[in-house]
C-alpha positions in Angstrom: 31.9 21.3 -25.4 31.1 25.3 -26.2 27.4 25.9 -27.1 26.8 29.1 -29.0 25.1 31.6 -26.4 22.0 32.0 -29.3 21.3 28.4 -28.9 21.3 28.4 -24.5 19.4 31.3 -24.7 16.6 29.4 -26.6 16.9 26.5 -24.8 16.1 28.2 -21.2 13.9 31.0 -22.8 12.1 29.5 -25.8 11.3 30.8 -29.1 8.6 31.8 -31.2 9.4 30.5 -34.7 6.5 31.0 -38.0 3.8 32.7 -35.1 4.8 29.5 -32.7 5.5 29.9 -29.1 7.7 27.1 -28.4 8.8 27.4 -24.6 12.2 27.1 -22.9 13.4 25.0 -19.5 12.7 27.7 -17.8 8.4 27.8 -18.0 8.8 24.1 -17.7 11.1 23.1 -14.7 10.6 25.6 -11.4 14.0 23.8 -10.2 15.5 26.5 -12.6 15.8 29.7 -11.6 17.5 32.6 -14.0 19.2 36.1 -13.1 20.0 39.1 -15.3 22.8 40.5 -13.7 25.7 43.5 -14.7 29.2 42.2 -13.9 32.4 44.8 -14.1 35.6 44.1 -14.3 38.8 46.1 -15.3 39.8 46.4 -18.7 43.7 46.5 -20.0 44.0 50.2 -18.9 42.3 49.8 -15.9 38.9 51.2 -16.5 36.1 49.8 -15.3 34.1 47.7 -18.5 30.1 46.9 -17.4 29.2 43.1 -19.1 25.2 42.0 -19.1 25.7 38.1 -18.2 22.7 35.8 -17.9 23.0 33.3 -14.5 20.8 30.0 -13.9 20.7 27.9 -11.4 19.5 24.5 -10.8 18.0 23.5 -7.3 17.4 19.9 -6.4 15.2 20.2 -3.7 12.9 21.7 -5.5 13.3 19.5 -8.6 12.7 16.0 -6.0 9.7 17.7 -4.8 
Protein backbone atom coordinates (compact mmCIF):
# COMPACT_ATOMS: atom_id res chain seq x y z
CA UNK A 1 0.00 0.00 0.00
CA UNK A 2 1.69 3.61 -1.16
CA UNK A 3 1.07 6.39 1.47
CA UNK A 4 1.42 9.88 0.10
CA UNK A 5 4.87 11.26 1.63
CA UNK A 6 2.65 14.51 3.02
CA UNK A 7 0.68 12.21 5.13
CA UNK A 8 4.15 10.02 6.67
CA UNK A 9 5.68 13.16 7.16
CA UNK A 10 2.81 14.18 9.56
CA UNK A 11 2.44 11.13 11.08
CA UNK A 12 6.27 10.97 12.40
CA UNK A 13 6.54 14.85 12.63
CA UNK A 14 3.10 16.15 13.69
CA UNK A 15 1.24 19.15 12.70
CA UNK A 16 -0.04 22.19 13.82
CA UNK A 17 -3.55 22.63 12.40
CA UNK A 18 -6.10 26.02 13.50
CA UNK A 19 -2.95 27.19 16.19
CA UNK A 20 -2.90 23.25 17.46
CA UNK A 21 0.23 21.44 17.93
CA UNK A 22 -0.68 17.98 17.36
CA UNK A 23 2.59 15.79 17.69
CA UNK A 24 4.00 12.96 15.58
CA UNK A 25 5.53 9.23 16.58
CA UNK A 26 8.41 10.71 16.77
CA UNK A 27 8.00 13.06 20.30
CA UNK A 28 5.99 10.05 21.43
CA UNK A 29 8.00 6.71 20.98
CA UNK A 30 12.08 7.11 21.67
CA UNK A 31 12.16 3.54 19.90
CA UNK A 32 11.99 5.84 16.67
CA UNK A 33 14.76 7.49 15.59
CA UNK A 34 14.75 9.83 12.16
CA UNK A 35 17.76 11.00 9.79
CA UNK A 36 17.88 13.76 7.17
CA UNK A 37 20.13 12.52 4.87
CA UNK A 38 21.48 13.62 0.90
CA UNK A 39 21.49 10.53 -1.25
CA UNK A 40 23.19 10.86 -5.05
CA UNK A 41 22.85 8.76 -7.63
CA UNK A 42 23.48 9.05 -11.42
CA UNK A 43 21.04 10.36 -13.69
CA UNK A 44 20.38 9.15 -17.51
CA UNK A 45 23.57 11.02 -18.69
CA UNK A 46 25.55 10.14 -16.02
CA UNK A 47 25.65 13.18 -13.91
CA UNK A 48 25.49 13.04 -10.50
CA UNK A 49 21.62 14.16 -9.18
CA UNK A 50 21.70 15.13 -5.06
CA UNK A 51 17.94 13.70 -3.52
CA UNK A 52 17.00 14.97 0.32
CA UNK A 53 15.37 11.53 1.61
CA UNK A 54 13.97 11.34 5.18
CA UNK A 55 15.24 7.67 7.07
CA UNK A 56 13.49 6.21 10.41
CA UNK A 57 14.27 3.60 12.21
CA UNK A 58 12.57 1.52 14.69
CA UNK A 59 14.65 -0.13 17.65
CA UNK A 60 13.12 -2.76 19.75
CA UNK A 61 15.25 -2.79 22.50
CA UNK A 62 14.63 0.30 23.25
CA UNK A 63 10.76 0.06 22.58
CA UNK A 64 10.77 -3.36 25.34
CA UNK A 65 12.49 -1.16 27.75
Amino acid sequence: MNYPCQAVHRVFHGYKSRETVYSGHLDKCPAISFMDRTVTTDDEIGHGVKRRTNAYQFNPDIYRS
